[in-house]
C-alpha positions in Angstrom: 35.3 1.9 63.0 38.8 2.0 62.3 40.7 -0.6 59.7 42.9 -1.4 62.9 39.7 -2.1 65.4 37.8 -3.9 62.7 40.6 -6.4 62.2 41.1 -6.4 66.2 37.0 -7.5 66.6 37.6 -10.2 63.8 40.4 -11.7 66.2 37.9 -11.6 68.7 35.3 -13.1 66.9 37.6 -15.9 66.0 39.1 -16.4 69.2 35.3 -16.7 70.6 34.9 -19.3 68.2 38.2 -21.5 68.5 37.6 -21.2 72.7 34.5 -21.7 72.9 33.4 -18.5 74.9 31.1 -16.0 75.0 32.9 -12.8 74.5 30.3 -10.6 75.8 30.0 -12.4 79.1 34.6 -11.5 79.6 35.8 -8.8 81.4 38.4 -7.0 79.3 41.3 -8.4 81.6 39.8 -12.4 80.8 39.2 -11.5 77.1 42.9 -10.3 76.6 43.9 -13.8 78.1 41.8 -15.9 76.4 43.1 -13.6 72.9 46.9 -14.9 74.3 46.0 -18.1 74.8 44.5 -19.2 71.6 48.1 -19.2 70.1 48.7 -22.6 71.6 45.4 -23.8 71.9 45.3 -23.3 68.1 48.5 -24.1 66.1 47.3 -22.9 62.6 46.4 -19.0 64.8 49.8 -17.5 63.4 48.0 -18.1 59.8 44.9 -17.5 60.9 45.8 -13.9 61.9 48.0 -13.7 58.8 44.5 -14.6 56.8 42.8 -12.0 58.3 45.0 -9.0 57.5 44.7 -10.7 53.6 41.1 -10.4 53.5 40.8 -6.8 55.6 43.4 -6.1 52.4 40.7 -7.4 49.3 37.5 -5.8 50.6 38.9 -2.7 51.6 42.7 -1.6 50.6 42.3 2.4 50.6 39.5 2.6 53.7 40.7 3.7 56.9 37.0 3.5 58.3 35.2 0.7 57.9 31.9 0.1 58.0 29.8 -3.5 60.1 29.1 -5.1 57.0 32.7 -4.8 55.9 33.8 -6.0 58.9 31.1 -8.8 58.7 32.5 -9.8 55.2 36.3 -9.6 56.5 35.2 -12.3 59.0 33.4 -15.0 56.8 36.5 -14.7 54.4 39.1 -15.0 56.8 36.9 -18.2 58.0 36.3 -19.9 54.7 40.4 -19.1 54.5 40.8 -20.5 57.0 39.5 -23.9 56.4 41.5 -23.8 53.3 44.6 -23.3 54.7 44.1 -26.3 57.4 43.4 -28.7 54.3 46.5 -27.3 52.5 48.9 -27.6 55.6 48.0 -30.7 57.7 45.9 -32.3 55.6 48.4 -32.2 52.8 51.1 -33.5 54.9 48.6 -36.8 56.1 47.8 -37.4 52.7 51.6 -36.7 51.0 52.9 -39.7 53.6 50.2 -42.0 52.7 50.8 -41.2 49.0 54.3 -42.1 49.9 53.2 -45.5 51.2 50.8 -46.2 47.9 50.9 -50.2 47.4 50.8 -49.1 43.8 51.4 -45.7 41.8 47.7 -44.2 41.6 45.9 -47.4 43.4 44.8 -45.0 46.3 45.4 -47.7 48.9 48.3 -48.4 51.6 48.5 -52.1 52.7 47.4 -52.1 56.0 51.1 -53.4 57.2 52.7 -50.8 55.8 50.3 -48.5 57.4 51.7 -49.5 61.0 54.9 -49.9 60.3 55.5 -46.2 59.0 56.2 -44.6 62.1 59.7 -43.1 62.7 61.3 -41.1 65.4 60.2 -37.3 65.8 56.8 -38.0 64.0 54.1 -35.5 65.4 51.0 -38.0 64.1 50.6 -41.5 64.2 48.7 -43.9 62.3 47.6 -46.3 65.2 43.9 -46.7 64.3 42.8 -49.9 64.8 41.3 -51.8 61.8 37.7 -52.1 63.8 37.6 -48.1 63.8 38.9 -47.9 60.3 36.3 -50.7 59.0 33.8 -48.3 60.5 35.1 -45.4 59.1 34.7 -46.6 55.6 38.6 -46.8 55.2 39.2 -50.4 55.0 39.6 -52.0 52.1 39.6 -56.0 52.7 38.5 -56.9 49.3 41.7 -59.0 49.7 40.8 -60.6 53.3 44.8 -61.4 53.4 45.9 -58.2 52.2 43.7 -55.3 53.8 44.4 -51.6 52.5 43.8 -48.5 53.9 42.0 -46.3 51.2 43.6 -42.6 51.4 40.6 -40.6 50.3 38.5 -41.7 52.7 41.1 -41.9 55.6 42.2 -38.3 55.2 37.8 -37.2 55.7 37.6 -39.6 59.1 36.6 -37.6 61.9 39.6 -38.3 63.6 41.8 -36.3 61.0 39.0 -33.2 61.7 40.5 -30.2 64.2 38.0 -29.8 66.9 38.6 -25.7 66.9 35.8 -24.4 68.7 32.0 -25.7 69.6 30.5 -24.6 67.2 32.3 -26.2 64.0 35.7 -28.3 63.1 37.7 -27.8 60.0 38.3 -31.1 57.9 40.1 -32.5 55.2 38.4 -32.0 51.8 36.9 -34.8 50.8 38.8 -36.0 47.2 35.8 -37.9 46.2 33.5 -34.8 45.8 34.6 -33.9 42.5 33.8 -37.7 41.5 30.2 -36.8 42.7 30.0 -33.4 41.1 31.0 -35.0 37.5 28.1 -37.7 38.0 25.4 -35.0 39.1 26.6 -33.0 35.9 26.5 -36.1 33.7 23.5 -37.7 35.0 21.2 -34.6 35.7 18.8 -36.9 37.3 17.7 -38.2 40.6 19.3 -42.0 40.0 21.1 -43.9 37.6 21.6 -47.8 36.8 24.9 -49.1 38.3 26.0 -49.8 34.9 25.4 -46.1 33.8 27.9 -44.6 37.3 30.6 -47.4 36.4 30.6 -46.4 32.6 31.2 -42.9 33.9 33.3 -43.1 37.1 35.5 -45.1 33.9 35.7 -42.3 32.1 36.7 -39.6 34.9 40.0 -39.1 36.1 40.8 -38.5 40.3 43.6 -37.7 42.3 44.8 -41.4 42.7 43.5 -43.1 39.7 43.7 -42.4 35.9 41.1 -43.5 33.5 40.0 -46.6 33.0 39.7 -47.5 36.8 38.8 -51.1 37.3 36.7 -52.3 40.2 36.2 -55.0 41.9 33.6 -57.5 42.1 33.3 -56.8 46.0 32.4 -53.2 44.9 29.8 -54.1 42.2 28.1 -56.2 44.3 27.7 -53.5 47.1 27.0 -50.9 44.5 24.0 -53.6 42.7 22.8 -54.0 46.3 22.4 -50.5 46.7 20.7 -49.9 43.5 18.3 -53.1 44.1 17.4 -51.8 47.3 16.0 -48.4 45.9 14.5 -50.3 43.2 17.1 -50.4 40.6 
């Protein structure tokens, strides 16, 4: 097919994806409606098109004719783009405002209070969540009972900061604790490790909120000992 009809099938694709619909089941009338009205189901579409054209552009600049597997590759990088971009954009603006709010340059945490009482006029997102929802979520930090802190990493990968773009997938907010994970795989290269042998570690590595030499509490050792007893050390 054509570069031009290769790019138009990708917009398709992605359009069936972010709707929800079966494309083959639309008349062409429907489909060109549903094409229209992706661009305010979807804010991020105006990039998402933009993403496309970039990756029709690296696998194949000169071709006017492309062949399916071309096409096929045109559509999983402009999805894996995508993602990208969403984490960039939205994501970067959540997490830049919390940063703003840090109790404490590279502590990682917002005090609860100051949590709430961010809000200004014209926002387009809130932070309302209630503490239950964020104790479930993992995001609470009440290692102070008086003082409870909303811990940024793991506030930015709640479900609730995820896009709900089609039925078949979201796009999410990279998870800043993965390369923590990925530097105690390559260090440990084995199945489990004793707690003392992750802290002596996790103090040596560097994340986006906190430098080296991290301290932790003894709330954190405790659930971290209680993990390691209950799998036998």
């Amino acid at each position: 097919v054509s570069g031009e009809k290769a790019v138009d099938a990708v917009y398709m694709c992605l359009t069936a994806y972010i709707t929800g619909s079966d494309i083959s089941t639309l008349s062409r009338e429907t489909l060109d409606s549903t094409c229209k009205s992706v661009e305010t189901q979807f804010p991020q579409w105006a990039n998402t098109k933009a993403l496309i054209q970039e990756a029709r552009d690296q696998v194949a600049p000169a071709l006017q004719v492309l062949e399916f597997s071309d096409t096929e590759l045109i559509l999983e990088m402009a999805s894996e783009k995508m993602g990208h971009r969403v984490d960039e954009g939205a994501c970067q603006e959540i997490e830049n405002r919390l940063v703003g709010l840090e109790e404490s340059a590279d502590s990682g945490r917002v005090r609860l209070s100051d949590f709430y009482s961010s809000q200004s006029e014209g926002d387009h997102f809130k932070f309302n969540e209630r503490p239950e929802y964020l104790r479930q979520m993992g995001a609470l930090d009440e290692s102070d009972p008086s003082v409870p802190r909303v811990i940024i990493p793991n506030y930015l990968t709640m479900p609730g900061n995820c896009f709900n773009i089609s039925s078949y997938y979201d796009l999410c907010c990279i998870d800043l604790c993965e390369d923590l994970l990925d530097e105690l795989e390559r260090r440990i290269e084995a199945p489990q490790a004793s707690p003392s042998e992750i802290v002596r570690i996790l103090n040596s590595t560097e994340s986006a909120y906190v430098p080296i030499g991290r301290n932790f509490s003894e709330a954190l050792m405790k659930k971290l000992r209680v993990v390691a007893e209950a799998h036998a050390g």
